[in-house]
C-alpha positions in Angstrom: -13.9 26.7 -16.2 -14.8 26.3 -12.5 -14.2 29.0 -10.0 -13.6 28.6 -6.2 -16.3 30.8 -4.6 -15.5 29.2 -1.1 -12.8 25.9 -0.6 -14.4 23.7 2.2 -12.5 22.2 4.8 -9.8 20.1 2.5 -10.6 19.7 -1.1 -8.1 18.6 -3.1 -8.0 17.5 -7.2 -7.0 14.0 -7.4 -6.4 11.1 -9.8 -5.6 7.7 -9.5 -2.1 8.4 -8.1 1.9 8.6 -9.1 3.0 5.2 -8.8 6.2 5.4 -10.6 8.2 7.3 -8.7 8.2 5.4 -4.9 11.2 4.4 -5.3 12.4 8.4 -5.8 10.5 8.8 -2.3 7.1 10.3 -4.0 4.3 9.7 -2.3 1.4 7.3 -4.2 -1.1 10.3 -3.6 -4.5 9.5 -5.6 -8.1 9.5 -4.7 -8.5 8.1 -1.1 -11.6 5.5 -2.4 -10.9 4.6 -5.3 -14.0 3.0 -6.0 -16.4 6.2 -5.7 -13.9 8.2 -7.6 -14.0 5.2 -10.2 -17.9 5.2 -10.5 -18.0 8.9 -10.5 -15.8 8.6 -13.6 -18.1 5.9 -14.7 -21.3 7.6 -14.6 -19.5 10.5 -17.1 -17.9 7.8 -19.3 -15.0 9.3 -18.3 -11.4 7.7 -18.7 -11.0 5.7 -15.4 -8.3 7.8 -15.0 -9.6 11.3 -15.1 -9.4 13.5 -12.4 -12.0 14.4 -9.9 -12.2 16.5 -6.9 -12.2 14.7 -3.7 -13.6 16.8 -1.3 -13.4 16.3 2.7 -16.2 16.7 5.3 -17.0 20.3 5.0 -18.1 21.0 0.6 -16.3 24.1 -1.2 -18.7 26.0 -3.6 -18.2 26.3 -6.9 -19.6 28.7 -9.9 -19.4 27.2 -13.6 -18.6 29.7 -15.7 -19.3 26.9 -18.7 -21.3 24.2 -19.9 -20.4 20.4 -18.2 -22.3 17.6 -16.7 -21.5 16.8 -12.9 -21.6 13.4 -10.6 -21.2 13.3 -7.2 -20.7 10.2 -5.6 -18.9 8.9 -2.2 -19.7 10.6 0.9 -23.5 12.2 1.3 -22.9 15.8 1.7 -26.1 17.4 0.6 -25.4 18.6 -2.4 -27.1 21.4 -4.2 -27.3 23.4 -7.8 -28.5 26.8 -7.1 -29.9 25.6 -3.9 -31.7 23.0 -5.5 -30.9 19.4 -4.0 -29.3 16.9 -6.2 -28.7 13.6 -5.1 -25.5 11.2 -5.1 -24.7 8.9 -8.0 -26.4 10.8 -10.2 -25.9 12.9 -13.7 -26.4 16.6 -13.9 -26.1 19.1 -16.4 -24.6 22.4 -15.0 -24.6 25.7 -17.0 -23.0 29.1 -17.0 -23.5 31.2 -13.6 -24.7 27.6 -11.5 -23.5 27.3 -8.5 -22.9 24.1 -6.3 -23.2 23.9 -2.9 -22.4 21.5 -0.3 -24.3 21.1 2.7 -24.6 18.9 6.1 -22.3 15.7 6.0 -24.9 12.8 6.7 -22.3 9.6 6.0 -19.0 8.9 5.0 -16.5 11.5 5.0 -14.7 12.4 1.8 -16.6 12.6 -1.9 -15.9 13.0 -5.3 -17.1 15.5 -7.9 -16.4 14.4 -11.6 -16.7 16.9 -14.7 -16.9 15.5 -17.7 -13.6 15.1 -19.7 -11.7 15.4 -16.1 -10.3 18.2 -14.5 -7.6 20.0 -16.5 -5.3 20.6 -14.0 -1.3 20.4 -14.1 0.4 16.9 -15.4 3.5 16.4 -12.9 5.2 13.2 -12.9 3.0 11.4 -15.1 -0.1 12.5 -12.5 -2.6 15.4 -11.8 -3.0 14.4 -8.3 -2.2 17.6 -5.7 0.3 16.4 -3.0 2.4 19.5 -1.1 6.0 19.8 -2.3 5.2 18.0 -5.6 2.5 20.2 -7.2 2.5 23.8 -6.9 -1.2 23.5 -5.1 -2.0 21.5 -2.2 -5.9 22.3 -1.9 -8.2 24.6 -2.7 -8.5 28.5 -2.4 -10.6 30.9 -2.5 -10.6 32.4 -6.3 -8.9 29.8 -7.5 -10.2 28.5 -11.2 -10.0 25.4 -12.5 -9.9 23.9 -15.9 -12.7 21.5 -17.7 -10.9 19.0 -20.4 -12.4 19.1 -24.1 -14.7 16.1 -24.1 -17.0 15.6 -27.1 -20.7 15.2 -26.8 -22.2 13.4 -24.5 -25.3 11.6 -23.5 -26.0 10.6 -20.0 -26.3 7.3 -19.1 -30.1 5.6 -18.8 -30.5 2.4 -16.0 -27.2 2.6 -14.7 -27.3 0.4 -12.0 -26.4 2.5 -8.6 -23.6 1.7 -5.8 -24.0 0.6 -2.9 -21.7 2.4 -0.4 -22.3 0.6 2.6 -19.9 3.0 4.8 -21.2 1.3 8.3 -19.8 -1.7 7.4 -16.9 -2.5 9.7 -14.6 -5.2 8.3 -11.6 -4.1 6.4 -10.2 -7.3 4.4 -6.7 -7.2 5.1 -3.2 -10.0 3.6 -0.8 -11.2 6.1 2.2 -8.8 5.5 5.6 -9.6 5.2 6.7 -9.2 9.3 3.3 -11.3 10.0 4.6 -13.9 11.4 6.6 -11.9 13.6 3.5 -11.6 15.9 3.3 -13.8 19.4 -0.1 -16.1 19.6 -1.2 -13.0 21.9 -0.4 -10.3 19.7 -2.2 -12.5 16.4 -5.3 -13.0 18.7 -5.1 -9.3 19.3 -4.9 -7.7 15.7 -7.7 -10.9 14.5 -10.2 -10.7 17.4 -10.4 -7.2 18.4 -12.0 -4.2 17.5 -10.6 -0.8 16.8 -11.4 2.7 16.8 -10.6 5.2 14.6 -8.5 7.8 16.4 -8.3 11.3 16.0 -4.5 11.3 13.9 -6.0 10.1 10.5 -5.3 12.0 7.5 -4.4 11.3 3.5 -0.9 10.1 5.2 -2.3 7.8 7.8 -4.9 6.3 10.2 -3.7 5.9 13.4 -6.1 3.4 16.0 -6.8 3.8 19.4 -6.6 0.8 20.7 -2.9 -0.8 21.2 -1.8 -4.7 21.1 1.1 -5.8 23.1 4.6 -4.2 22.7 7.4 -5.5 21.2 11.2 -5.3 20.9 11.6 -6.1 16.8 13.2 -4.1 15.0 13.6 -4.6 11.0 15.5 -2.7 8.0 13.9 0.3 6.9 11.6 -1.8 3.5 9.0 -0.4 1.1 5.6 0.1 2.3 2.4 0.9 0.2 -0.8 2.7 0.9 -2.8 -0.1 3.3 0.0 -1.0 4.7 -0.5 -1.9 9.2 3.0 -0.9 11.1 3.1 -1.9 14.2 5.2 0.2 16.7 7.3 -0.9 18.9 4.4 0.5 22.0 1.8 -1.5 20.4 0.2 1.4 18.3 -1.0 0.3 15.0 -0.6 2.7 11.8 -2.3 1.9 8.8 -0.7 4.0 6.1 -3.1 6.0 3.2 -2.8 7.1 0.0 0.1 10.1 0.7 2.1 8.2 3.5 5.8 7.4 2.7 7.4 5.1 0.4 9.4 3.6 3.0 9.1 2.5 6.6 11.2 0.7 9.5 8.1 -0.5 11.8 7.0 -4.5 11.3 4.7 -4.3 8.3 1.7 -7.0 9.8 -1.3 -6.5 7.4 -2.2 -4.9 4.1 -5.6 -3.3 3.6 -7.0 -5.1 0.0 -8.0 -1.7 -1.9 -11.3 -2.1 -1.0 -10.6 -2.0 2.1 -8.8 0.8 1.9 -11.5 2.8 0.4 -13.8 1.8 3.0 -11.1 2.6 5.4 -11.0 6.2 3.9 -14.7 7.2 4.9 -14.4 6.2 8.8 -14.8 8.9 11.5 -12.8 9.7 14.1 -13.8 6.7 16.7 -15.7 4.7 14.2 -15.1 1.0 14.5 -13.2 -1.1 12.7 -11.9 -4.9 12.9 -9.7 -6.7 10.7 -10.8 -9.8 8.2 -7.9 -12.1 7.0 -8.4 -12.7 3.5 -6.2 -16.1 2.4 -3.7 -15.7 -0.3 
């Protein structure tokens, strides 16, 4: 059992998402990068399924109240057993009465803490993932505990090769979407050549960009949308939709974020840059 000594800013117990209820309206949800959360998993031997804690710019602390090994990976937020720095993408046994600690954000913006076995946490609609209106909790508070699942021994894992989590890198790979060639030869330039910033409305729903392309007068039936998917308002604003964002949408869908881009996408800062790589289908 974990217990929540202090929260941090937004932390939040994910897995990798509800996907079979979208067309009931529920929200994908699920971890924001995927691919930390996977390796996190990973380095535990972990199902690839498990869930983690994904935990957003400011760290919670936590007190283990039982034995467990711990991986941090993602976002580099100087973590620490009993004040005693650990380092990311690493293995660590905890024990009774340790405490971990978070400290100054130095790149990326949202990690993920694994336990072995997974958090134990609440199984609704087929998913442990925390979303508000669907699970009971939304984020962590202060007292809260949390469960460990039943794992049997384990051993860590020797020359594991280490991840690369290149969060500077700008590109997002991106497939045309289904309104794509709605676009003028200005508006394609636009969206292909330029380069955005992140703007301050970005959240687990969406990441709104600063920068606008030409407006436009379409106007389409309300269609499905996924997590990665670029609207395009009719004022030019682009939208690129995350991991709790709607099920449906009536703005021209232009692009869709690959999932690696969308995990990329997930640890940008507010006015970061971004620019958008056609990948051919």
């Amino acid at each position: 059992m974990i217990q929540v000594n202090k929260p941090g800013f937004y932390s939040t117990i994910q897995d990798m998402g509800r996907f079979q209820y979208r067309d009931k309206g529920v929200p994908v949800s699920g971890v924001m990068d995927a691919i930390s959360a996977g390796f996190a998993n990973k380095l535990l031997n972990n199902d690839p399924t498990a869930a983690v804690m994904e935990i957003t710019m400011t760290g919670p602390e936590l007190l283990f109240e039982e034995e467990s090994y711990i991986a941090v990976c993602g976002a580099i937020m100087s973590p620490s057993i009993n004040n005693n720095e650990i380092y990311n993408d690493e293995v660590y046994k905890v024990v009774p009465g340790d405490v971990l600690r978070f400290g100054k954000l130095k790149s990326g913006i949202r990690c993920y803490l694994a336990v072995k076995g997974g958090f134990d946490t609440e199984v609704v609609l087929e998913s442990r993932s925390w979303y508000v209106s669907i699970t009971e909790k939304f984020h962590l508070t202060i007292g809260l505990t949390l469960n460990i699942a039943k794992h049997k021994a384990f051993s860590p894992p020797e020359n594991l090769p280490g991840m690369d989590h290149n969060f500077k890198e700008k590109e997002l790979e991106v497939y045309k979407g289904p309104e794509f060639n709605l676009l003028t030869e200005e508006q394609e330039y636009q969206v292909l050549n330029g380069i955005f910033n992140i703007a301050k409305e970005n959240s687990r729903m969406a990441c709104q960009l600063k920068q606008q392309l030409y407006p436009h007068k379409y106007s389409i039936l309300t269609s499905s949308t996924l997590p990665g998917t670029v609207q395009f308002t009719p004022s030019g604003k682009l939208i690129i939709l995350m991991k709790d964002a709607q099920t449906t949408g009536g703005y021209p869908r232009i692009l869709q974020l690959t999932a690696k881009a969308i995990a990329l996408l997930a640890q940008k800062k507010t006015h970061e840059e971004i620019l958008f790589s056609l990948v051919e289908q």
